[in-house]
Structure formats: structure tokens, C-alpha cells
C-alpha positions as CSV (number, residue, x, y, z in Angstrom):
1,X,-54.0,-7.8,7.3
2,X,-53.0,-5.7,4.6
3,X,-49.8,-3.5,4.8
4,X,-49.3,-0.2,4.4
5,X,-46.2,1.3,3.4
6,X,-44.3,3.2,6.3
7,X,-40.9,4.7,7.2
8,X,-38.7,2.1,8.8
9,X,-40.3,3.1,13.0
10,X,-36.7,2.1,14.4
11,X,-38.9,0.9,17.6
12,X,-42.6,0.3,18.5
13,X,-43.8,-2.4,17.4
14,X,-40.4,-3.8,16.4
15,X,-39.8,-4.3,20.2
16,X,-42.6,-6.6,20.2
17,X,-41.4,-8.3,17.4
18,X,-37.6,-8.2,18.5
19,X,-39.5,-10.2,21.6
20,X,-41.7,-12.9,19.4
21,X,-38.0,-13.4,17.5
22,X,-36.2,-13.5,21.5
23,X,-38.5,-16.4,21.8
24,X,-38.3,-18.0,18.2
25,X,-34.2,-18.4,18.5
26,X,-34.7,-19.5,22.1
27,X,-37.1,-22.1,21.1
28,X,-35.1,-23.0,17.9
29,X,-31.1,-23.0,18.6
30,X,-31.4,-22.5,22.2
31,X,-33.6,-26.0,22.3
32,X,-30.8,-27.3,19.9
33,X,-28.0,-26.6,21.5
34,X,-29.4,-28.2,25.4
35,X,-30.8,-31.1,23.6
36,X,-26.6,-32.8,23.5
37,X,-27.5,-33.3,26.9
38,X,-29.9,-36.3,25.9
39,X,-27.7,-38.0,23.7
40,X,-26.0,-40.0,26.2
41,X,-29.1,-41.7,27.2
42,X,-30.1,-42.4,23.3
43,X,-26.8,-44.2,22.6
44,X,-27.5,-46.1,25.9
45,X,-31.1,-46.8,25.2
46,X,-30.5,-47.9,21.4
47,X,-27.0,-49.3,21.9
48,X,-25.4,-47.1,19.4
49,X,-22.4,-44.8,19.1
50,X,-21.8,-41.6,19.6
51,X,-21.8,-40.8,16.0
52,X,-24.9,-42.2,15.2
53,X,-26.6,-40.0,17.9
54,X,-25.2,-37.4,16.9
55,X,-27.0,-37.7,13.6
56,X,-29.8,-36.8,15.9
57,X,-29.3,-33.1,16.5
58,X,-27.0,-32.9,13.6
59,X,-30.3,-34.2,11.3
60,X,-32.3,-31.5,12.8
61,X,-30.0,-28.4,11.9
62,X,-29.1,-29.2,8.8
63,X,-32.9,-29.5,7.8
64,X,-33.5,-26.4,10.0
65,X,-30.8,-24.6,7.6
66,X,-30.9,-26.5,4.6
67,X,-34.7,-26.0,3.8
68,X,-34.4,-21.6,5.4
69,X,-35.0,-20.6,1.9
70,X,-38.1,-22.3,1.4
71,X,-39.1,-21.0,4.6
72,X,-37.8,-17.2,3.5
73,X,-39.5,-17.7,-0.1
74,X,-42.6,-18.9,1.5
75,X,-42.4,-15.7,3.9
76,X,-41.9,-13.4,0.3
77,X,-44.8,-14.9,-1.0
78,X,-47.8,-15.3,2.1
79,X,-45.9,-13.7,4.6
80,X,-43.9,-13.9,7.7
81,X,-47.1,-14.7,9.7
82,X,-48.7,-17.7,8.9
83,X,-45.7,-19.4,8.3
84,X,-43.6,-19.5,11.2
85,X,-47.4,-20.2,13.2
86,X,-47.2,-23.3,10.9
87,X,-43.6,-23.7,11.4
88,X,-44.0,-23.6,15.1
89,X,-46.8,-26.9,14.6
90,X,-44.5,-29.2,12.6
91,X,-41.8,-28.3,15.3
92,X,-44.0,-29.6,18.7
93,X,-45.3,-32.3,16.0
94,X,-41.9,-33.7,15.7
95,X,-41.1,-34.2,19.3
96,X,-44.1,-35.6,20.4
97,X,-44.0,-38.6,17.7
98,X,-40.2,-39.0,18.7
99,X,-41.1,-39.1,22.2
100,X,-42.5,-42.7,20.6
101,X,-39.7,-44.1,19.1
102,X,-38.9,-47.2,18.5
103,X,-35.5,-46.6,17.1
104,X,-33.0,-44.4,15.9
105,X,-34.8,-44.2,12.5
106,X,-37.6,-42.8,14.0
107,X,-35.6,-40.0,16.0
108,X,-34.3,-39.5,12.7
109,X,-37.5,-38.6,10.8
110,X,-39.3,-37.0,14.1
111,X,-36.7,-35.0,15.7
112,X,-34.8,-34.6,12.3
113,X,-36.7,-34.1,9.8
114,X,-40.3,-32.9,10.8
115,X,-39.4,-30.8,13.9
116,X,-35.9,-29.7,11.8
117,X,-38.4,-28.6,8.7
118,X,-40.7,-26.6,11.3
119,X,-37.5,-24.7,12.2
120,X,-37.2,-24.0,8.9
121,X,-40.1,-22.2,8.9
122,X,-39.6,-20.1,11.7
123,X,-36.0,-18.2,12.1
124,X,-35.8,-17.3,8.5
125,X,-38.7,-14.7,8.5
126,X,-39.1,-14.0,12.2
127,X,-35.3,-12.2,11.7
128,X,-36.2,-10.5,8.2
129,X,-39.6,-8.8,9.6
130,X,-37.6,-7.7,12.6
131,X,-35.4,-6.1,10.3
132,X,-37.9,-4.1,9.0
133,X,-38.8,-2.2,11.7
134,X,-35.4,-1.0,12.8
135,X,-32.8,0.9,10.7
136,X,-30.7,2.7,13.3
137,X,-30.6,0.4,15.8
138,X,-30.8,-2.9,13.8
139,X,-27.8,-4.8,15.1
140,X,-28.5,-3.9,18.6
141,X,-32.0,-5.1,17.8
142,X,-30.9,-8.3,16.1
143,X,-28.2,-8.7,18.8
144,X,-31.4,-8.5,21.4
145,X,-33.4,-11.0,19.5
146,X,-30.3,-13.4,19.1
147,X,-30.4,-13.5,22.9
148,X,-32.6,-15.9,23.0
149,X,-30.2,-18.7,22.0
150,X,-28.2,-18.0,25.3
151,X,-31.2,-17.3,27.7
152,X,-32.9,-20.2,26.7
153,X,-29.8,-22.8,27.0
154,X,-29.8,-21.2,30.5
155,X,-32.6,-22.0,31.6
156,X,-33.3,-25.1,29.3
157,X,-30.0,-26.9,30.0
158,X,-31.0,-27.7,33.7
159,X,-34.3,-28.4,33.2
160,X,-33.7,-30.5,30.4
161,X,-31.1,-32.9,32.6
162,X,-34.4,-32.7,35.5
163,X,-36.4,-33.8,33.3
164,X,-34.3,-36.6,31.8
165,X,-33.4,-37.4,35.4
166,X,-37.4,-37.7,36.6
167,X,-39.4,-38.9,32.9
168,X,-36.7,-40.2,31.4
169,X,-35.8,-39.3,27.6
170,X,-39.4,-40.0,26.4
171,X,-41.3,-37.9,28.6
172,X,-38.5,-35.3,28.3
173,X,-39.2,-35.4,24.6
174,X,-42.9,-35.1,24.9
175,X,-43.1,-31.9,27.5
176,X,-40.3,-30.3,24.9
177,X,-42.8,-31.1,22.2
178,X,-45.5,-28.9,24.7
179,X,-42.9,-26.0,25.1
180,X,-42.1,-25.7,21.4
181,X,-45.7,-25.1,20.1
182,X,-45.3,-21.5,22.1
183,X,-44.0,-21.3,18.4
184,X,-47.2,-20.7,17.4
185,X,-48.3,-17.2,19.2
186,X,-45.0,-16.0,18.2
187,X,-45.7,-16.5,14.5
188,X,-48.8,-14.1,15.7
189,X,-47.0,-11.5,17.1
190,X,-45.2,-11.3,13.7
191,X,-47.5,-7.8,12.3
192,X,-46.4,-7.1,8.4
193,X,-44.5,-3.9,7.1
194,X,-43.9,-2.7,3.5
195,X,-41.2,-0.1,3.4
196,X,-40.0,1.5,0.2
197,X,-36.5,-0.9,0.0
198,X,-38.7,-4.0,-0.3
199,X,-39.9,-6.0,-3.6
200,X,-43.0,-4.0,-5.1
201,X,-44.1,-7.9,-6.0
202,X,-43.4,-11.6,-5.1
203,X,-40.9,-13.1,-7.0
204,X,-41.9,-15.7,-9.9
205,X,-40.6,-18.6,-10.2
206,X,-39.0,-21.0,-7.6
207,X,-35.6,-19.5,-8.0
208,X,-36.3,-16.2,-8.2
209,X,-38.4,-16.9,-4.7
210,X,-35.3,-18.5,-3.4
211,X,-33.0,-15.3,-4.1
212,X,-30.4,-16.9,-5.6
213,X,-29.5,-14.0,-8.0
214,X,-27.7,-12.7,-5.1
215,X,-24.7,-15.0,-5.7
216,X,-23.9,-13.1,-8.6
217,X,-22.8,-10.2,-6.1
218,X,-19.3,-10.2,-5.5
219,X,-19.2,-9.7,-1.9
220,X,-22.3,-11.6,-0.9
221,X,-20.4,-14.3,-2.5
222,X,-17.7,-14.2,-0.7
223,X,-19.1,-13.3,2.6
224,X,-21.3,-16.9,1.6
225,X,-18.1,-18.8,1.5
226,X,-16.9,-17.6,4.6
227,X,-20.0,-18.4,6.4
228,X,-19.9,-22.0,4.7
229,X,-16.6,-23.0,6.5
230,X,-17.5,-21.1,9.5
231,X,-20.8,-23.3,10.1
232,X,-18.2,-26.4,9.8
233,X,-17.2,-25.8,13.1
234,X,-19.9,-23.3,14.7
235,X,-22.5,-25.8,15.5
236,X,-20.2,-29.0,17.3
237,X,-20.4,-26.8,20.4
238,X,-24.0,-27.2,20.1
239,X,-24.1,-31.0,20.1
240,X,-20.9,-32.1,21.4
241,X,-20.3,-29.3,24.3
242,X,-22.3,-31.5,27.5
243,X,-20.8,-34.9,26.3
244,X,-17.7,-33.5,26.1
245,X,-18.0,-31.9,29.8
246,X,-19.2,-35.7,30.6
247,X,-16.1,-37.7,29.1
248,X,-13.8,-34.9,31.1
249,X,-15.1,-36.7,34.3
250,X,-18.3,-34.0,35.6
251,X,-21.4,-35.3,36.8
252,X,-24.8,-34.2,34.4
253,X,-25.5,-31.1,36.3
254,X,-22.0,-30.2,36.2
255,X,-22.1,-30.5,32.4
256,X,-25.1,-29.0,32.5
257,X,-23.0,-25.9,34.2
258,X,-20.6,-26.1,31.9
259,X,-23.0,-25.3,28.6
260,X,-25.1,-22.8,31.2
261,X,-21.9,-20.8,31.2
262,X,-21.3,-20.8,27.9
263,X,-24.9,-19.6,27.1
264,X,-24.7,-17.1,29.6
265,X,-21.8,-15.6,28.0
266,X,-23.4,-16.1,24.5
267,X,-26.5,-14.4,25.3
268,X,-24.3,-11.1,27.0
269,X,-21.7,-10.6,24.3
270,X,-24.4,-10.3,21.5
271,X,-25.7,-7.2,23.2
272,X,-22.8,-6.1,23.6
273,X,-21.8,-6.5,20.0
274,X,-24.9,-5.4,18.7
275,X,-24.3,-2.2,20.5
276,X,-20.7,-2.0,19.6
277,X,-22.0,-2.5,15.1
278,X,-24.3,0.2,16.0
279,X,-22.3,3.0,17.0
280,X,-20.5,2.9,13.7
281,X,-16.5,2.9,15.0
282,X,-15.5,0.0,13.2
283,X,-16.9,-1.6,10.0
284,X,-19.1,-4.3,10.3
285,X,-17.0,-6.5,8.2
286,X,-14.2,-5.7,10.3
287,X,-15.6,-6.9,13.5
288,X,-16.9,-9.9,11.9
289,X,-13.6,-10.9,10.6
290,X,-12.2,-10.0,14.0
291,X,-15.1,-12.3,16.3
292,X,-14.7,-15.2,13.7
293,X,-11.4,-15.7,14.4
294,X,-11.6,-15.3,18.2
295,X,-14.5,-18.2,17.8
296,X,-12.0,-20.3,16.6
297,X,-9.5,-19.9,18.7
298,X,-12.3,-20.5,21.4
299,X,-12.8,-23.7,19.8
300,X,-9.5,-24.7,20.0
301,X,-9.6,-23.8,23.9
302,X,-12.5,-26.0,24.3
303,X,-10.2,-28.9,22.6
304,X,-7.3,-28.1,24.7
305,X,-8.3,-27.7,28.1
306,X,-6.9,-30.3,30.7
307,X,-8.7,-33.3,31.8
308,X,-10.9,-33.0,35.0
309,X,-10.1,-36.3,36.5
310,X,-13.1,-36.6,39.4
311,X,-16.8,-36.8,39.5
312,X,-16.6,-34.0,42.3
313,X,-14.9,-31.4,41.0
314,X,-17.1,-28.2,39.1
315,X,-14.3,-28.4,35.7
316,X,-12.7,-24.6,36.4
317,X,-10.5,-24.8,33.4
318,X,-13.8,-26.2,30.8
319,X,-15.5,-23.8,32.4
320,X,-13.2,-20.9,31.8
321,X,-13.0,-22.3,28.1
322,X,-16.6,-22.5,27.4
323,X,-16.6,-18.7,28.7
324,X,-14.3,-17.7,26.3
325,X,-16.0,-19.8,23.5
326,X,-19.4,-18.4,24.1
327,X,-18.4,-14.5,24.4
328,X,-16.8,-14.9,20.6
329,X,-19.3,-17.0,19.5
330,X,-21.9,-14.4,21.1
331,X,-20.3,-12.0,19.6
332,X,-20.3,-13.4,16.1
333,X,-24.2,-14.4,15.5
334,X,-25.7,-10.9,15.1
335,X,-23.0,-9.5,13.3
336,X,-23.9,-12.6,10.7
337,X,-27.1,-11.4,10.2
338,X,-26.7,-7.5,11.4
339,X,-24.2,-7.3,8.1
340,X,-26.8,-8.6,5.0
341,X,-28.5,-5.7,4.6
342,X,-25.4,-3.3,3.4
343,X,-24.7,-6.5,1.5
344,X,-28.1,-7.7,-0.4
345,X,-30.7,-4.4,0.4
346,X,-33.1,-4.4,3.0
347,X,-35.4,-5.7,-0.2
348,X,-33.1,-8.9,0.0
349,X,-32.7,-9.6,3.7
350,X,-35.1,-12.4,3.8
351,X,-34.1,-14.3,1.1
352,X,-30.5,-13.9,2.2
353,X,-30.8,-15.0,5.8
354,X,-32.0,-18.1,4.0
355,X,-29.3,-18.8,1.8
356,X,-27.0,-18.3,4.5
357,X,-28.3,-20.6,6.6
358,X,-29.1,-23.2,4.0
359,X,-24.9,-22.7,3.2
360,X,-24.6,-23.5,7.0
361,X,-26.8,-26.6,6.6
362,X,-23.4,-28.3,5.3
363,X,-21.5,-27.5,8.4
364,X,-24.7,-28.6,10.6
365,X,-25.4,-32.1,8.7
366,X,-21.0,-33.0,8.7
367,X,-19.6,-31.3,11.8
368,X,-21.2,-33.3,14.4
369,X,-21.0,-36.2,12.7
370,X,-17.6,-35.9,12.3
371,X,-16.5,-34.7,15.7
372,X,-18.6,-37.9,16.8
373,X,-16.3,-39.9,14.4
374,X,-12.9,-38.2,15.8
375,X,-14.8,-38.9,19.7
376,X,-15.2,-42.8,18.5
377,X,-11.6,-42.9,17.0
378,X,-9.4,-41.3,19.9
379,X,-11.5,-41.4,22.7
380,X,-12.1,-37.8,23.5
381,X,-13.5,-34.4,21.8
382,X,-9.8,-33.2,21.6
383,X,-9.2,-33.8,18.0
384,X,-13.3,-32.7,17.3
385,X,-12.8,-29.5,18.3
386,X,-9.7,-28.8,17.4
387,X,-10.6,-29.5,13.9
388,X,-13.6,-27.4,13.8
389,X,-11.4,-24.3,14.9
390,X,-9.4,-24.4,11.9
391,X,-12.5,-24.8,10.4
392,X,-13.9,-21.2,12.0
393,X,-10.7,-19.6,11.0
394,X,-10.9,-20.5,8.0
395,X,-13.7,-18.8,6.9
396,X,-13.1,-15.8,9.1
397,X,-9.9,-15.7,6.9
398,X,-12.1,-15.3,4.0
399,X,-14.2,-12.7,5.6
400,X,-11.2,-10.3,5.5
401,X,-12.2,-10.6,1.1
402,X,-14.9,-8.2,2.2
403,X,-15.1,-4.7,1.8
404,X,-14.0,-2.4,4.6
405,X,-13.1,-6.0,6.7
406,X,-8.9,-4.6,6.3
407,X,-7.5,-0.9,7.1
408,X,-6.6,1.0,4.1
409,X,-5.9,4.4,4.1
410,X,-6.9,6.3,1.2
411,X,-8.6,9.6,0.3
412,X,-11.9,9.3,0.6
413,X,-13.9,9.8,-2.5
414,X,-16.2,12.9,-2.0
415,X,-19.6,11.6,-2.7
416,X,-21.8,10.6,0.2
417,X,-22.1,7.3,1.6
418,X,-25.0,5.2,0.7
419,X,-27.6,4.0,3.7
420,X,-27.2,0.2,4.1
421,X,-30.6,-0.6,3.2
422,X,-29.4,0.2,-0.5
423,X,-27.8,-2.8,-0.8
424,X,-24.4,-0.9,-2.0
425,X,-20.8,-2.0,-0.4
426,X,-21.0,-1.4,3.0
427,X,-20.6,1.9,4.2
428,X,-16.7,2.6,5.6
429,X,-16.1,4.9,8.6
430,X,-14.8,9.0,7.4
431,X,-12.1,9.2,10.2
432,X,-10.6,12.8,10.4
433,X,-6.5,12.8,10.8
434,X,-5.2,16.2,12.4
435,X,-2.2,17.7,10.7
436,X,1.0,18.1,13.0
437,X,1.3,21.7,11.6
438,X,-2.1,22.9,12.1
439,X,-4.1,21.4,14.5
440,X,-7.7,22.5,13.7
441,X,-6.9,21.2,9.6
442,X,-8.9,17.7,8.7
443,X,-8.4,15.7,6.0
444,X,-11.2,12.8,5.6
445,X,-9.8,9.2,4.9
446,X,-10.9,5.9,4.5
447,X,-9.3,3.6,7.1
């Protein structure tokens, strides 16, 4: 299908599409995040630490993120279409053949690599075509889409831990490996748009495909180191979240609880916060400063919540914590992806959402790993999580570098302010201060 340029529709088909990219992130981090659950039964299985399952999931993200800009410069070149439908093959490839493993090795290379390399191909350009079709309500449409993560932990979590309990981890793998090819139709779903903003032509050249010219923009650079450090600790949740409800003394469906809550939470505060971007009353640097540092500090909760002491007891206090953790970290994820387009033009939004994820990739491949190490060391998740908060803070600390992220009041320069889709520094809120002397007097600042 050829396209054919068009105003940005700010609905239509984008709803379909905002659904085909529900189900994508469902399918993708949503799988990703219930799959800790499994772990438990691998190190039993293969008689292996926790750190060396962990290498599992953590294999499998950091491919996922690491290889997004081939996936996004793959997207630039043939389209978003036929590659995540490809992307969503490799992915139910790589769980069948690792529902035949023989070792870790080969959980490695199956879940790991090939299924981690089919996300790749998926997130990456299912989130830059749904930008395309929205302009006005992007972040509330990104926030929808992101949604999918939390619904699909919900719902996946439980059955997961069934389906462990009943066919054990290899037919467990193998019906995941079923589910994920649904992939596929989403890639489908996935109809082109050319709008004005976007290249006139495909890049040449492999790192002009990649987009990496955008690190020579001040604040995309800085917005990219924040994001580093903030994937450091983002992801342990992920992986570590259900065997760290298991060490606390709750049975499996009681862990299970414990990440359903957090996913319900997750899923809820990213329309919220999509809704809250949209309305324009704070800057969207500003908020993402502000929900990166109350992830952290969820983090740390999640670290520092009392033990639970018996198999009976539902965990309140984890359970409160992993509440708290998922409405920040909810509340985060779209505004991580709702804020590229003031930064890199809606021309750039694809490539960018790759880099950024590839930048994650670090924090994917070492903070499970690590928090498995700290598990193995002291004998809990304390120390895991509490090192991945500073982590979170850290970079959210670095997100206050961008522009409009901290108050200052100034006169505001009388020119208009650019649409985001330009690419220019993101627009900043014209608040109107009444004078003390004459009421109905304005005077426009920047605050």
C-alpha cells in the first residue's frame, strides 16, 4: 500500500492502531515482566542460581532494546508493517524451541536472543506509526497503547503460574510461544501515513538509518542519559518482583497477586498521566522529572517493606509497596515516549524510540543480573532494589537538565510557541500573573 500524505487525523484509524500497539506492549513487556514467575522452576530444573536465571529474562530485554534501532531503521526503510508481522514470528519462534531445552544455553539463545530480536522488531515502529496519527491527543493515546504492559501482566501473571502448575515450565513455554504469534495480525493492523514532518526519503547509510545524528542535540542528549540510568533500575521489577514476593514467605498465587497489583496500578496511572501531558498544565519535562523520582522511591519501598513471615498470609505491606511502585512507574512510561517528539520532530520519532530503548538495553542486560547477584550474596532482594532506586533517581536527577523540567520565571519572549512536531525545545506553559493593583492587568511569564 502506497501512502498518501494527510493531516495528522488525531483519531480514526489511529484508535485501531493505538489497539494493534495495546496488544504489541502487552505481548512484549507485559509477557516479560509475568515470565519472573518461571524462574524459580528453571533454577530448580537446571540446578542453577538465581543469577544465572535471571540472565533469562534479562537476555531477552536487553536484545529486545539493544537491537530497537534496527528494528526502527528497518521500519524507515520498508515500513512499520511488514516488520513487526516478522517481528511477531521470530518472537513465537523463540519460545517454542526453548520449550525444548536442554539447558540454560538454550534458554539463552531461544528465549534470549531469537524471541528478544523479534521484540525488537515490534515496539519500536508499532509506537512511531501510532504517533502519527495523533497530534492533540498523543500522550493520552500513547498512555492508552502503554496499557497493555499492565493489562496483560494482569491477566498473564495468573495464568502463567496455572499453567506452570498444570504443564509444567515446558508446556507453559510452548502455549506462550502460541499466544505471542498474535504478534503477527497486529503488524497487519499497522496501515501507513506520510505527514508533512516526516523524511521526504529513507535515510542512506546504516547510521543515518539508525538516527544517530540526533545525539548531537543538546537536550535529546541529555534526556538520553537520563533514560540510561533510569533503565538501570526500571526493569528489576520486571524480573525480580514474583521471586521477591516468594523469598518474603507468599505462596505462587500470592506472588502472583502481588505483581497483578502492581500491573493493575501500572496500566491505570498511564491513562491517567497521559491525560494529565495532554492538557498542557505542566511541562512534559516537568512531570517526567517529577514521576522518575517517585519511581525510585517506589523502588526503595519495594526494598524496604517488612518481611511476611507465613505461607498464609496475602503480604499487605508488599502489596501496598508494589501499588505505589506501579502508579509511578505507570506514570512514567508514556511520558518517556509521549516527550520525543518536542525533542527529535515527529520526522524523528522512530528512530528515537529506538535509541532510547537500545540506551535502556544496558540497564536490561546488568540490572537483573545484578539484583540476582546482591539476592545470592545477602539472601534477599533488599539490597537489589534498593540499589536500583538510586539508580532511578539518578537519572531523573538528570532529567531536571531539560528544558522547561525546573520553574523559572521570566518574561516570556513574544514570539509564538513552536508545535512539538517541529522538533524545537519543548514548548513551556504562558501562565498569566494578576497584578495586586489592577486585577483585570496580565503579564505573560514563563514558569
Amino acid at each position: 500500500m502506497t501512502p498518501k500524505p494527510a493531516r495528522t487525523p488525531d483519531g480514526g484509524w489511529g484508535w485501531v492502531v493505538a489497539a494493534a500497539t495495546f496488544t504489541v506492549n502487552g505481548l512484549s513487556y507485559g509477557l516479560l515482566r509475568s515470565l519472573g514467575l518461571a524462574l524459580p522452576d528453571l533454577a530448580e530444573h537446571f540446578d542453577r542460581t538465581s543469577q544465572d536465571t535471571a540472565w533469562v529474562s534479562a537476555l531477552a530485554l536487553a536484545v529486545q532494546q539493544a537491537a530497537s534501532p534496527v528494528g526502527s531503521a528497518l521500519s524507515t526503510r520498508w515500513g512499520a508493517r511488514p516488520v513487526v508481522m516478522i517481528g511477531g514470528i521470530l518472537t513465537s519462534l523463540g519460545f517454542v524451541c526453548s520449550a525444548f531445552s536442554g539447558s540454560l544455553l538454550h534458554l539463552y539463545l531461544g528465549l534470549g536472543v531469537l524471541s528478544g530480536s523479534g521484540w525488537a522488531l515490534v515496539f519500536a515502529p508499532a509506537l512511531g506509526t501510532l504517533s502519527h496519527y495523533f497530534s492533540r491527543r498523543r500522550v493520552l493515546a500513547v498512555g492508552l497503547a502503554l496499557t497493555g504492559n499492565g493489562a496483560s501482566s494482569l491477566l498473564l501473571a495468573p495464568t502463567l503460574q496455572l499453567l506452570l502448575d498444570t504443564f509444567g515450565w515446558r508446556g507453559a513455554l510452548l502455549l506462550l510461544g502460541a499466544i505471542t504469534l498474535h504478534l503477527t495480525p497486529c503488524g497487519a493492523l499497522l496501515r501507513p501515513l506520510e505527514l508533512p514532518g516526516d523524511l521526504p526519503a529513507p535515510p542512506r547509510g546504516p547510521l543515518a538509518a539508525l538516527g544517530l545524528g540526533l545525539f548531537t542535540r543538546r537536550a535529546f542528549l541529555i534526556f538520553a542519559l537520563g533514560t540510561a540510568l533510569v533503565g538501570g533500575g526500571y526493569f528489576v521489577p520486571y524480573v525480580h518482583l514474583a521471586p521477591h514476593a516468594l523469598d518474603q514467605g507468599l505462596r505462587g498465587y500470592s506472588a502472583a497477586l502481588v505483581v497483578a497489583v502492581a500491573a493493575v496500578a501500572d496500566a491505570g496511572a498511564r491513562l491517567v498521566s497521559g491525560w494529565l501531558a495532554d492538557q498542557g498544565w505542566v511541562p512534559l519535562p516537568r512531570l517526567l522529572a517529577v514521576f522518575g523520582a517517585l519511581t525510585g522511591l517506589g523502588l526503595l519501598a519495594l526494598g524496604l517493606v517488612p518481611v511476611v513471615g507465613s505461607e498464609e498470609s496475602w503480604g499487605g505491606s508488599l502489596l501496598a509497596a508494589a501499588g505505589a511502585y506501579g502508579l509511578s512507574a505507570g506514570s512514567l512510561a508514556p511520558l518517556v515516549f509521549g516527550v520525543l517528539p518536542g525533542l527529535v520532530g515527529l520526522g524523528g520519532v522512530v528512530q528515537a524510540t529506538g535509541l532510547v530503548m537500545m540506551l535502556m538495553s544496558l540497564g536490561g542486560l546488568l540490572g537483573p543480573p545484578l539484583s540476582g547477584f546482591l539476592r545470592d550474596e545477602t539472601g534477599d532482594f533488599t539490597a537489589s532494589f534498593l540499589v536500583c532506586g538510586s539508580l532511578v533517581l539518578s537519572g531523573s536527577f538528570i532529567y531536571s537538565g531539560l528544558p522547561g523540567a525546573l520553574p523559572a520565571c521570566s518574561p516570556a519572549s513574544g514570539g509564538a510557541t513552536p508545535p512539538p512536531e517541529s522538533g524545537e525545545l519543548l514548548p513551556v506553559p504562558q501562565v498569566a500573573l494578576l497584578s495586586p493593583a489592577a486585577p483585570l492587568a496580565t503579564r505573560e511569564t514563563t514558569c
